[in-house]
mmCIF file of the N, C-alpha and C atoms, coordinates in Angstrom:
data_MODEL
# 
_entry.id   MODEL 
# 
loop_
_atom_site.group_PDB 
_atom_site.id 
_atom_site.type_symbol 
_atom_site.label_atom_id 
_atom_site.label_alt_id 
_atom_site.label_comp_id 
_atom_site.label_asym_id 
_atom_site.label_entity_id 
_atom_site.label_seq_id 
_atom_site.pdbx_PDB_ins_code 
_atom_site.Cartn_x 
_atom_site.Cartn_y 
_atom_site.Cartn_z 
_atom_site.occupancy 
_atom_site.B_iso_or_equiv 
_atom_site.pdbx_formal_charge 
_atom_site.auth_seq_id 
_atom_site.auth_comp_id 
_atom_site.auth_asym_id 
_atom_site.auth_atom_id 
_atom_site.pdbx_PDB_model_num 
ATOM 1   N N  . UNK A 1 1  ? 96.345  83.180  76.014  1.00 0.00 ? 1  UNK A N  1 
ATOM 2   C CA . UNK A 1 1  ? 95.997  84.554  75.795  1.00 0.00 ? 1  UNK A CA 1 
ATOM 3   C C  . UNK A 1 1  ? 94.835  84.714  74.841  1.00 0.00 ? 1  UNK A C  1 
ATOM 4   N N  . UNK A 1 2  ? 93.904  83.706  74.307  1.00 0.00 ? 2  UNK A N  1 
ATOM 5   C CA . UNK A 1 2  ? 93.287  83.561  73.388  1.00 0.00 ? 2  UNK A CA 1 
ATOM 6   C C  . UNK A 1 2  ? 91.776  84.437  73.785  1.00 0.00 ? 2  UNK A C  1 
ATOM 7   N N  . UNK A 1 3  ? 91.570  84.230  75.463  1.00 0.00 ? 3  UNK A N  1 
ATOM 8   C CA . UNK A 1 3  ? 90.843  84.938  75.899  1.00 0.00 ? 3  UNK A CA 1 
ATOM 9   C C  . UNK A 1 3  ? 91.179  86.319  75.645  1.00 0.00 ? 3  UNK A C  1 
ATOM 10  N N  . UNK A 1 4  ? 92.344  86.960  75.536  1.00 0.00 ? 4  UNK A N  1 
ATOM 11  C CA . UNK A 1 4  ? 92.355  88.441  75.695  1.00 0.00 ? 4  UNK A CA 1 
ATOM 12  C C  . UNK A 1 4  ? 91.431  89.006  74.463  1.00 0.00 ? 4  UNK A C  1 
ATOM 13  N N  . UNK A 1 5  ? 91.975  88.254  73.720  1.00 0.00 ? 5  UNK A N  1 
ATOM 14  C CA . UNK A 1 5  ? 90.874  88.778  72.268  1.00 0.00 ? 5  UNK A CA 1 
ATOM 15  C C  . UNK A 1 5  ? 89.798  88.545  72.180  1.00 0.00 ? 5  UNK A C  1 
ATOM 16  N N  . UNK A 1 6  ? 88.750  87.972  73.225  1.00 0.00 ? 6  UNK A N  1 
ATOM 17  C CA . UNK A 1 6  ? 87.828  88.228  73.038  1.00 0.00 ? 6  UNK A CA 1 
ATOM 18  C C  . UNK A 1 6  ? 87.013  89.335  74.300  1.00 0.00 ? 6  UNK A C  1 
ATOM 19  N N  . UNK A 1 7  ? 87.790  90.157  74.911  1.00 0.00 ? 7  UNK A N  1 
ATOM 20  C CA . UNK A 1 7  ? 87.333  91.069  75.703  1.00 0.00 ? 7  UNK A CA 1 
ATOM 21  C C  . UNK A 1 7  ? 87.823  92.876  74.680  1.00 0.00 ? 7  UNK A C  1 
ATOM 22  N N  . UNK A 1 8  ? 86.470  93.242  74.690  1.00 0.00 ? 8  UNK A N  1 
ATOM 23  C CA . UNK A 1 8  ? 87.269  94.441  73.533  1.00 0.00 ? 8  UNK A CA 1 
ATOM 24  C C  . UNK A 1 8  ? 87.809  95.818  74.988  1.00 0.00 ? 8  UNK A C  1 
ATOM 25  N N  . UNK A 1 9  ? 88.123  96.593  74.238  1.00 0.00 ? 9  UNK A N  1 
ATOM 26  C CA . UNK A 1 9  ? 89.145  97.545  74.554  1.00 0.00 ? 9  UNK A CA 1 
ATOM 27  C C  . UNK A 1 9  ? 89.966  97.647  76.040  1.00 0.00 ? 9  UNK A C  1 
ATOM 28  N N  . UNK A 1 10 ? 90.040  96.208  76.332  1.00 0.00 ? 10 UNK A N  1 
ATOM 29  C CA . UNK A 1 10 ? 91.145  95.290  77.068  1.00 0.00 ? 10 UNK A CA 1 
ATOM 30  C C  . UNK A 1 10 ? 92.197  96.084  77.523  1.00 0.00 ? 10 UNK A C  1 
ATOM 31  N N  . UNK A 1 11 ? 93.279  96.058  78.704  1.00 0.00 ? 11 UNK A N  1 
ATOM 32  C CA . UNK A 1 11 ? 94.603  96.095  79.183  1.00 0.00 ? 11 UNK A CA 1 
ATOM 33  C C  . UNK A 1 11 ? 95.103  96.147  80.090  1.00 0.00 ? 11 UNK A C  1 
ATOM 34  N N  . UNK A 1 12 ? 96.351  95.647  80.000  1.00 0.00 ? 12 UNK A N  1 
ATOM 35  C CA . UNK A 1 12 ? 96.904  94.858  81.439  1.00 0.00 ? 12 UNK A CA 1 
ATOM 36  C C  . UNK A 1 12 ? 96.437  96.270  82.405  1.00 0.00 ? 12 UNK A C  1 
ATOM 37  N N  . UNK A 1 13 ? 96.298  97.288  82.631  1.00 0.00 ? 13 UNK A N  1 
ATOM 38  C CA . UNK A 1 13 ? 96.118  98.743  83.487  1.00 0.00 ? 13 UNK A CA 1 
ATOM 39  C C  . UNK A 1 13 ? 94.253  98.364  83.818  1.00 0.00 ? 13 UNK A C  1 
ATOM 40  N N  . UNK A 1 14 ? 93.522  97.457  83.357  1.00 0.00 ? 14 UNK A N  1 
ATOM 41  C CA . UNK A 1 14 ? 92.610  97.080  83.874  1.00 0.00 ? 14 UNK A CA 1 
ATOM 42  C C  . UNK A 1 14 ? 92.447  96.001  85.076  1.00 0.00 ? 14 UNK A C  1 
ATOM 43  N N  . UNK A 1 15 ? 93.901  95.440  85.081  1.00 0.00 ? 15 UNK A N  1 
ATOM 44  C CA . UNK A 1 15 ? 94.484  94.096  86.103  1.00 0.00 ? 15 UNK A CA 1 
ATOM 45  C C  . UNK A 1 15 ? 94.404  95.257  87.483  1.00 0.00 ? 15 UNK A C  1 
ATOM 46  N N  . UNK A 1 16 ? 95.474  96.521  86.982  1.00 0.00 ? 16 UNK A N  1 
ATOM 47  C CA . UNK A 1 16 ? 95.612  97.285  88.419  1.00 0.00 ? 16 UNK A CA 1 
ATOM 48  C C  . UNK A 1 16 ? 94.386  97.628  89.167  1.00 0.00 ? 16 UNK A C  1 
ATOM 49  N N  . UNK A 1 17 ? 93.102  98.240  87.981  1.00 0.00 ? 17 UNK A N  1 
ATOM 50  C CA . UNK A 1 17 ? 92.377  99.108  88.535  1.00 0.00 ? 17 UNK A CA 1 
ATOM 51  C C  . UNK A 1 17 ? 91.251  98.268  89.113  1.00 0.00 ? 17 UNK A C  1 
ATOM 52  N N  . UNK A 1 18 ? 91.362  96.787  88.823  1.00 0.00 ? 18 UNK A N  1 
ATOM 53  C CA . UNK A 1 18 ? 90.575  95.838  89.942  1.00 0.00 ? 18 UNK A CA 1 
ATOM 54  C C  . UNK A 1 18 ? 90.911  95.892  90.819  1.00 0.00 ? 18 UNK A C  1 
ATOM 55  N N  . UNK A 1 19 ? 92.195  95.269  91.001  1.00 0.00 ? 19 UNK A N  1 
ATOM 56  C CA . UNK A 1 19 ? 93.123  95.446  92.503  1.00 0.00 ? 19 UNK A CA 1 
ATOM 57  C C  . UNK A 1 19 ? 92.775  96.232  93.237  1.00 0.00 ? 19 UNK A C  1 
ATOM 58  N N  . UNK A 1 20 ? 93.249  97.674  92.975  1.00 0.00 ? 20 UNK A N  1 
ATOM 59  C CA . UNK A 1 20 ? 92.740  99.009  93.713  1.00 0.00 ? 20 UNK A CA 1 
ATOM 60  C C  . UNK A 1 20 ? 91.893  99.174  93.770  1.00 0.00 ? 20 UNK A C  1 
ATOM 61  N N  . UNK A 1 21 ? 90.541  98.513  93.055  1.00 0.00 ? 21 UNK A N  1 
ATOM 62  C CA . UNK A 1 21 ? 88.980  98.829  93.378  1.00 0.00 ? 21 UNK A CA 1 
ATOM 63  C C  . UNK A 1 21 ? 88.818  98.086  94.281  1.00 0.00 ? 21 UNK A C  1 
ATOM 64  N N  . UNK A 1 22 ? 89.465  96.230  94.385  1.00 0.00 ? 22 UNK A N  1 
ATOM 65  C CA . UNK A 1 22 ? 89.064  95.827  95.056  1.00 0.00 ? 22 UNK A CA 1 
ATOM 66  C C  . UNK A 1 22 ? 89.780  95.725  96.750  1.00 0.00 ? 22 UNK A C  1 
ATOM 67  N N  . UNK A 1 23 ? 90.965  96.664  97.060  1.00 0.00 ? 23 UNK A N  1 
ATOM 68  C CA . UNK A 1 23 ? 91.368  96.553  97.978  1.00 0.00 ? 23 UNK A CA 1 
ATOM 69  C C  . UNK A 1 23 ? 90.872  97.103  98.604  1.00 0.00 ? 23 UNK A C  1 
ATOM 70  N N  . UNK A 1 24 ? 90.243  98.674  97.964  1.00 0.00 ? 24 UNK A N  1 
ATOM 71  C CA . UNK A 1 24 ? 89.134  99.521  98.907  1.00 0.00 ? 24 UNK A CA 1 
ATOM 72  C C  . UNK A 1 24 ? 88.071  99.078  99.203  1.00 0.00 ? 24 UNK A C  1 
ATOM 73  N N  . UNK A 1 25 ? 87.797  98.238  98.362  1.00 0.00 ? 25 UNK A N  1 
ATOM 74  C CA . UNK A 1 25 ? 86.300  97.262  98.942  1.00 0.00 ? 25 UNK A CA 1 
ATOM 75  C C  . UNK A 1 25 ? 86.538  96.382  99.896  1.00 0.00 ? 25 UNK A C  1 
ATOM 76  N N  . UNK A 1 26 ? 87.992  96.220  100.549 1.00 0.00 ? 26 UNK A N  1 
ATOM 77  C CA . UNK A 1 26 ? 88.348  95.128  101.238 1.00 0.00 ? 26 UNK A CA 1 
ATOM 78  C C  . UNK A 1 26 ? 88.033  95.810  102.724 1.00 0.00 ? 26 UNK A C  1 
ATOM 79  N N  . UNK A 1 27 ? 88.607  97.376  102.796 1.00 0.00 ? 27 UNK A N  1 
ATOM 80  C CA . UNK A 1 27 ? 89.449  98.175  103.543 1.00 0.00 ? 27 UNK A CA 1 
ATOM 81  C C  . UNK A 1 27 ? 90.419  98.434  103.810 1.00 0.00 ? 27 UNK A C  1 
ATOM 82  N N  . UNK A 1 28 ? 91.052  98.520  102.617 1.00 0.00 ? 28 UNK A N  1 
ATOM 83  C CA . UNK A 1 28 ? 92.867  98.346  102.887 1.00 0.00 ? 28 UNK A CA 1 
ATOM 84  C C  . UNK A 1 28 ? 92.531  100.363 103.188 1.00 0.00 ? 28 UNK A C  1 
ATOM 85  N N  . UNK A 1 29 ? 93.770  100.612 103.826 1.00 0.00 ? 29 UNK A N  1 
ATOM 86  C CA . UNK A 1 29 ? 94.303  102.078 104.081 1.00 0.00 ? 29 UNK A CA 1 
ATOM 87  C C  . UNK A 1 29 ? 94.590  102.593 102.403 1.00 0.00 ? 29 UNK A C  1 
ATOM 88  N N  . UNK A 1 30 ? 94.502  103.832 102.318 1.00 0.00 ? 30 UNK A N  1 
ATOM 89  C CA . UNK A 1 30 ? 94.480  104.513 101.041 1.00 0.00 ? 30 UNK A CA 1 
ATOM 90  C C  . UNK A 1 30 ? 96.270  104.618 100.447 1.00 0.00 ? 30 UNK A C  1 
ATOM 91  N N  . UNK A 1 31 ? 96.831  104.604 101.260 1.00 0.00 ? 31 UNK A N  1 
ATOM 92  C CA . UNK A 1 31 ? 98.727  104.663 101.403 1.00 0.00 ? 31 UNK A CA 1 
ATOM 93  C C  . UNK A 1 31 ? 99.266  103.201 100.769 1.00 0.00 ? 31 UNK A C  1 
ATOM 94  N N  . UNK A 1 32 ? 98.684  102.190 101.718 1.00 0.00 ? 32 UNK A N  1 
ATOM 95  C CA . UNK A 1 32 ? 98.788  100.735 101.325 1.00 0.00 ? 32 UNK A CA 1 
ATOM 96  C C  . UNK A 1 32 ? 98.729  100.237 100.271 1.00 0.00 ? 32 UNK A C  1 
ATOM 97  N N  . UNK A 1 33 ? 96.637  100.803 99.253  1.00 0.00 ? 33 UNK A N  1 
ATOM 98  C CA . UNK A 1 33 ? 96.647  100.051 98.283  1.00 0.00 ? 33 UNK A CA 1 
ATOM 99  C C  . UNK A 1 33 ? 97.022  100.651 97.184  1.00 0.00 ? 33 UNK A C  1 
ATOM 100 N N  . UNK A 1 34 ? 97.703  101.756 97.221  1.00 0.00 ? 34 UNK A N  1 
ATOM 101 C CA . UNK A 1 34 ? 98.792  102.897 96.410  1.00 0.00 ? 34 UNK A CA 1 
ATOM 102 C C  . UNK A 1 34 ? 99.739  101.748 96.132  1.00 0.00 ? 34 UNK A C  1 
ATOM 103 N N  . UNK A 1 35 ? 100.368 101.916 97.407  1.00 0.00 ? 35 UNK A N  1 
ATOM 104 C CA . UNK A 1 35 ? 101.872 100.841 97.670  1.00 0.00 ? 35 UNK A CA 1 
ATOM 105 C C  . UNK A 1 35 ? 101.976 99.772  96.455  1.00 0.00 ? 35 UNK A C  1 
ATOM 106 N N  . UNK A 1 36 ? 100.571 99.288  96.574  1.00 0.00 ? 36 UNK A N  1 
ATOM 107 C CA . UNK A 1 36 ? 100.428 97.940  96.274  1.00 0.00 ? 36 UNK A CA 1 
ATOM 108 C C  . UNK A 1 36 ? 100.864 98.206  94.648  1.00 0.00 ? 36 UNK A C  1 
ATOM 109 N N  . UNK A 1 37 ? 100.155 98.635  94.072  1.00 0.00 ? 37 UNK A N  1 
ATOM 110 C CA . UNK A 1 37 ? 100.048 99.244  92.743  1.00 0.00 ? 37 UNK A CA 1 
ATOM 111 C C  . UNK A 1 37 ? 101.190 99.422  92.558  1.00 0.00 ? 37 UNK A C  1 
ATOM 112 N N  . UNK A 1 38 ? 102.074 100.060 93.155  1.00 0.00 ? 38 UNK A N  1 
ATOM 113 C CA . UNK A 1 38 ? 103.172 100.986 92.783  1.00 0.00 ? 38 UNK A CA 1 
ATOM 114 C C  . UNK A 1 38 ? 103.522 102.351 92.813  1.00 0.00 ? 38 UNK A C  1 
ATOM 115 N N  . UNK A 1 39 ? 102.300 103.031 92.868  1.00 0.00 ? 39 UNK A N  1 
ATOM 116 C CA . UNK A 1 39 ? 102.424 104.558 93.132  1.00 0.00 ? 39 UNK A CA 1 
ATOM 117 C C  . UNK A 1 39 ? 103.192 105.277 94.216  1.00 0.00 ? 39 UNK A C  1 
ATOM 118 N N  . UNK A 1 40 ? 104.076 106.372 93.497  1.00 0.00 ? 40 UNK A N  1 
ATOM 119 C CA . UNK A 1 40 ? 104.792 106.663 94.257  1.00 0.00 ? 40 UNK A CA 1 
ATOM 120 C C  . UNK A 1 40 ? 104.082 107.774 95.138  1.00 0.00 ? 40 UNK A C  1 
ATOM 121 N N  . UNK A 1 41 ? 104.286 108.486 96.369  1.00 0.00 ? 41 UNK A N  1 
ATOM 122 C CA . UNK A 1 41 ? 103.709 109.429 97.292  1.00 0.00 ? 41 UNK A CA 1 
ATOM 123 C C  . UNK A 1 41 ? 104.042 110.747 96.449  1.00 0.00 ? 41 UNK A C  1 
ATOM 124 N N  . UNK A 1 42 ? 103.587 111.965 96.687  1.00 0.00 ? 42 UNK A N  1 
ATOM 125 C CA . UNK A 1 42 ? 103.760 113.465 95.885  1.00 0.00 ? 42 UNK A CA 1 
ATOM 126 C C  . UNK A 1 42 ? 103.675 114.226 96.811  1.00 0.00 ? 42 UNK A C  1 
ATOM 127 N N  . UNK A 1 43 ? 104.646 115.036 96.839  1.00 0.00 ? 43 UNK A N  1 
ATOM 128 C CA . UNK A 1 43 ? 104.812 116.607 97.055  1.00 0.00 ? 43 UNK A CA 1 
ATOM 129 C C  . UNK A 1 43 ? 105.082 116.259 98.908  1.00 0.00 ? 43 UNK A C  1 
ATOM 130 N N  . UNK A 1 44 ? 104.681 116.555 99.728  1.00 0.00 ? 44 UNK A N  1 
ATOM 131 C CA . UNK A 1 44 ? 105.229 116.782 101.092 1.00 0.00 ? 44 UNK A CA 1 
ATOM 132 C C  . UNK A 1 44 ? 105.156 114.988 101.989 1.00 0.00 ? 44 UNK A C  1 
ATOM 133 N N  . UNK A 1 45 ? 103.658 114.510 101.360 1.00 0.00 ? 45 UNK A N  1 
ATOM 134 C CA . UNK A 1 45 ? 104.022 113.267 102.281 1.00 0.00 ? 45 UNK A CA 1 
ATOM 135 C C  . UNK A 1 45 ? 105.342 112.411 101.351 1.00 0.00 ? 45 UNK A C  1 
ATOM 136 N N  . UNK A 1 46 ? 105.304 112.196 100.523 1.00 0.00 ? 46 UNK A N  1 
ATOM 137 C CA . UNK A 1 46 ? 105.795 111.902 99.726  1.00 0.00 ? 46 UNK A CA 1 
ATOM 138 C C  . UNK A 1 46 ? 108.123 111.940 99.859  1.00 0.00 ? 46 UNK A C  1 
ATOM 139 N N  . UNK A 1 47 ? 107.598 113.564 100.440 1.00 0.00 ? 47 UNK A N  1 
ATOM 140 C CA . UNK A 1 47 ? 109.177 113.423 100.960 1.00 0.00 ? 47 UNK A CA 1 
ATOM 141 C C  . UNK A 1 47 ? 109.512 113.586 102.156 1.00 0.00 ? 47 UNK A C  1 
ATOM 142 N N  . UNK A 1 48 ? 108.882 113.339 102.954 1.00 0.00 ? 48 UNK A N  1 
ATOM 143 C CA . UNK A 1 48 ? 109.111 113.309 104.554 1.00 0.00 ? 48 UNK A CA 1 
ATOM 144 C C  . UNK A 1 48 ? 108.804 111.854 105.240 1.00 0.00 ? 48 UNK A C  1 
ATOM 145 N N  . UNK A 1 49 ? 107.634 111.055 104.417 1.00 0.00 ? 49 UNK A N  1 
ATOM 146 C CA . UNK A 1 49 ? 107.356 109.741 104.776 1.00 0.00 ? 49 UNK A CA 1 
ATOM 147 C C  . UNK A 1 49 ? 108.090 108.420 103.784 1.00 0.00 ? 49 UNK A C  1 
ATOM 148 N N  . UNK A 1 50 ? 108.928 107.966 103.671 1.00 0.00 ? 50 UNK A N  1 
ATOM 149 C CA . UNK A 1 50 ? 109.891 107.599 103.176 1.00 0.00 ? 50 UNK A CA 1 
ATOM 150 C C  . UNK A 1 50 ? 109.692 105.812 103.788 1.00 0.00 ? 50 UNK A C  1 
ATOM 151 N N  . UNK A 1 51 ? 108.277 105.177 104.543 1.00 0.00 ? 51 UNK A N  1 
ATOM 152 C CA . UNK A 1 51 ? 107.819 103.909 104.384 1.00 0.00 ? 51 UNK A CA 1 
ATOM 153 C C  . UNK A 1 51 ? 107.753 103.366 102.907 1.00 0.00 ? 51 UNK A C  1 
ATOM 154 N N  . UNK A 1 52 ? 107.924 101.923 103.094 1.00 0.00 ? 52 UNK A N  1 
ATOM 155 C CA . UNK A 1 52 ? 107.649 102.065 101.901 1.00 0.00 ? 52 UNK A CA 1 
ATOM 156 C C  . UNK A 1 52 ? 106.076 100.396 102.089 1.00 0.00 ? 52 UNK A C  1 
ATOM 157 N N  . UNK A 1 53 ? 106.203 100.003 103.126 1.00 0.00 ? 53 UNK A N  1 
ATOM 158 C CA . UNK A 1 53 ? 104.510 99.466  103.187 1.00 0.00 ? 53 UNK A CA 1 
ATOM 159 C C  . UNK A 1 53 ? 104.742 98.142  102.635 1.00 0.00 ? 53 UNK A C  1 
ATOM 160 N N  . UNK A 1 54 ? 105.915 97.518  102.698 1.00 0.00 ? 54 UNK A N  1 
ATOM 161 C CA . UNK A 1 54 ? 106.305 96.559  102.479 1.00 0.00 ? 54 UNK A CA 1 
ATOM 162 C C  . UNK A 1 54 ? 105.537 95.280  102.989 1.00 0.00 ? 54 UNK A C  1 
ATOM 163 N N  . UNK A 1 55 ? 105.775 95.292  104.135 1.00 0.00 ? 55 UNK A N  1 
ATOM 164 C CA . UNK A 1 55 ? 104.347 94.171  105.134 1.00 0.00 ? 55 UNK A CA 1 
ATOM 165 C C  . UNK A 1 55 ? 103.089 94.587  105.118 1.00 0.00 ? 55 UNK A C  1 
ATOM 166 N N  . UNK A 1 56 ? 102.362 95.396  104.834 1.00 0.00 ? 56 UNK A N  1 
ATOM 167 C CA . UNK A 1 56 ? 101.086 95.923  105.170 1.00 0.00 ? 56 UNK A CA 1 
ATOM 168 C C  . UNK A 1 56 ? 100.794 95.643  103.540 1.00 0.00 ? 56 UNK A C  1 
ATOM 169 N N  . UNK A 1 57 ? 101.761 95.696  102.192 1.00 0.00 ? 57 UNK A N  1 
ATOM 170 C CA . UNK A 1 57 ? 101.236 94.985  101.392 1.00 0.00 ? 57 UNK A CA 1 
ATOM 171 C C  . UNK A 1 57 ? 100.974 93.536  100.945 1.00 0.00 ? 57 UNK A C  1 
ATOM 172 N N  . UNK A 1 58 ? 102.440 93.027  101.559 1.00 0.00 ? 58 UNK A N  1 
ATOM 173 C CA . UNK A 1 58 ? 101.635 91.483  101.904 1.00 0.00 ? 58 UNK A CA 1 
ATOM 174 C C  . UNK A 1 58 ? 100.719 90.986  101.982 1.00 0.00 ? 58 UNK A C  1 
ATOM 175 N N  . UNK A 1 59 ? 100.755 91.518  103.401 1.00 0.00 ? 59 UNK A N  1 
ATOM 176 C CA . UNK A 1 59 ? 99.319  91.233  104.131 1.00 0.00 ? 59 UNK A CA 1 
ATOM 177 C C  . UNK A 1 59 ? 98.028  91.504  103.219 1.00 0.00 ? 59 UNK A C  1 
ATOM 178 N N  . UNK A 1 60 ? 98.036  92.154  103.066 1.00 0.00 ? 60 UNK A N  1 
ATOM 179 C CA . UNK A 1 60 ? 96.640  92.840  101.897 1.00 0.00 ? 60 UNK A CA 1 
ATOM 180 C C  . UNK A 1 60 ? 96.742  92.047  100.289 1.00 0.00 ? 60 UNK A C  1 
ATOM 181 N N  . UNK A 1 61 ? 97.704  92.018  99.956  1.00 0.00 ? 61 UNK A N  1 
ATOM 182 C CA . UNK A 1 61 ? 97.919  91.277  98.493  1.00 0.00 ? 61 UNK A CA 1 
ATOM 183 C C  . UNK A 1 61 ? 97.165  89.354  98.931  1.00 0.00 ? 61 UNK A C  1 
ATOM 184 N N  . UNK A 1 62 ? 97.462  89.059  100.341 1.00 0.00 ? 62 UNK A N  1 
ATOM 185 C CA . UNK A 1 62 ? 97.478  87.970  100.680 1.00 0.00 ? 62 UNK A CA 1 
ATOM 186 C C  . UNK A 1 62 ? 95.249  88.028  101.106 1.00 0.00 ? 62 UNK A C  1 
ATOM 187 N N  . UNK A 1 63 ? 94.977  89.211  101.176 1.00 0.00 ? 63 UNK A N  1 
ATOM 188 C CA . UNK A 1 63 ? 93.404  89.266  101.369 1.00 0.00 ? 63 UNK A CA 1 
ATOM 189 C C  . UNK A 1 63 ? 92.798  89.420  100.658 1.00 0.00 ? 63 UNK A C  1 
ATOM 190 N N  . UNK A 1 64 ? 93.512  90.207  99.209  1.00 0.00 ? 64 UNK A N  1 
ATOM 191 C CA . UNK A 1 64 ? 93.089  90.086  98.006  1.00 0.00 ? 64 UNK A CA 1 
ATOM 192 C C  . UNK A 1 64 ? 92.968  88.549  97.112  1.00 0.00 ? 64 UNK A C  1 
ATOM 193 N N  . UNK A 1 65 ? 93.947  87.717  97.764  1.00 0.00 ? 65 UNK A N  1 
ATOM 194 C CA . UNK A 1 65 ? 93.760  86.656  97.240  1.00 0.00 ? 65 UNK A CA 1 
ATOM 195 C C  . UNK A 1 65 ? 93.078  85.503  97.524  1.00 0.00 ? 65 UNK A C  1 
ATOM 196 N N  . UNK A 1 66 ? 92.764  85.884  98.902  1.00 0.00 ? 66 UNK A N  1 
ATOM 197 C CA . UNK A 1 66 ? 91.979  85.041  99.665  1.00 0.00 ? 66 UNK A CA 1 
ATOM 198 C C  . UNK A 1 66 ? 90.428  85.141  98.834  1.00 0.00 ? 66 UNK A C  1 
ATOM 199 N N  . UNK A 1 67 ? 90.318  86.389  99.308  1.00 0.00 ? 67 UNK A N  1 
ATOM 200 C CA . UNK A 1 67 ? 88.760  87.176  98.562  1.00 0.00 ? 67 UNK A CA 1 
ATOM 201 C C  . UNK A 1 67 ? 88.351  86.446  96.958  1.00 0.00 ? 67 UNK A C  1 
ATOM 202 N N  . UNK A 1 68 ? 89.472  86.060  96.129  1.00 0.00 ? 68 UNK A N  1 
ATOM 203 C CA . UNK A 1 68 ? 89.555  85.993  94.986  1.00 0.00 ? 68 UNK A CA 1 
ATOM 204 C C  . UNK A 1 68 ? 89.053  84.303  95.149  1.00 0.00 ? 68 UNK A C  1 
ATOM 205 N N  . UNK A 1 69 ? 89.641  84.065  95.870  1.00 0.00 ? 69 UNK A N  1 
ATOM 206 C CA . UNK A 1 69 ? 89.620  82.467  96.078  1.00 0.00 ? 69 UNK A CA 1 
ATOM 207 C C  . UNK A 1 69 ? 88.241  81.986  96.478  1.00 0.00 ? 69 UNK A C  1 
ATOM 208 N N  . UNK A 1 70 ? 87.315  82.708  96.931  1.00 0.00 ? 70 UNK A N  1 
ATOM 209 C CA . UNK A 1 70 ? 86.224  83.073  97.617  1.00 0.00 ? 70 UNK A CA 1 
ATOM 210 C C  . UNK A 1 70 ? 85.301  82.975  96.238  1.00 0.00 ? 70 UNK A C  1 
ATOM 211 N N  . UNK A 1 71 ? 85.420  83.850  95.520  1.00 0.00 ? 71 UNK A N  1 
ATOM 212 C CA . UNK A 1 71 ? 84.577  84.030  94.395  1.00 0.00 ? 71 UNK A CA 1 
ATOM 213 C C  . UNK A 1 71 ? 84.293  82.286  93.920  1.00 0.00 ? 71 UNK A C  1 
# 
C-alpha cells in the first residue's frame, strides 16, 4: 500500500470511476456497467425491471480485464 501514499487526494471510489469510465469506452450497455458497480435502478425501471445482469456482468468484468491485460 506504500504506493497509495504517494498518489495525493487518492480513493478506493477512484477504482469504481475507472471501471465505469472504462466500460463505456469498451461499450458495455449503460444498465450493465451500473450493475457492475453496484448501483441500484430508481424510481419506475428500477421497480418493474427486477434483472439483476448477473452474466452480462461477467462477461464485461471479463473485457475489462482483458483490455487491462492489453495495456
Amino acid at each position: 500500500q506504500a504506493w497509495l501514499d504517494s498518489i495525493p487526494d487518492w480513493s478506493p471510489h477512484d477504482l469504481r470511476r475507472t471501471d465505469r469510465t472504462g466500460l463505456s469506452r469498451l461499450g458495455c450497455r449503460t444498465e450493465v456497467a451500473e450493475a457492475v458497480i453496484g448501483h441500484s435502478r430508481k424510481g419506475i425501471e428500477g421497480t418493474y425491471d427486477l434483472h439483476k445482469y448477473e452474466q452480462e456482468c461477467g462477461v464485461w468484468l471479463q473485457k475489462w480485464a482483458d483490455y487491462l491485460d492489453d495495456l
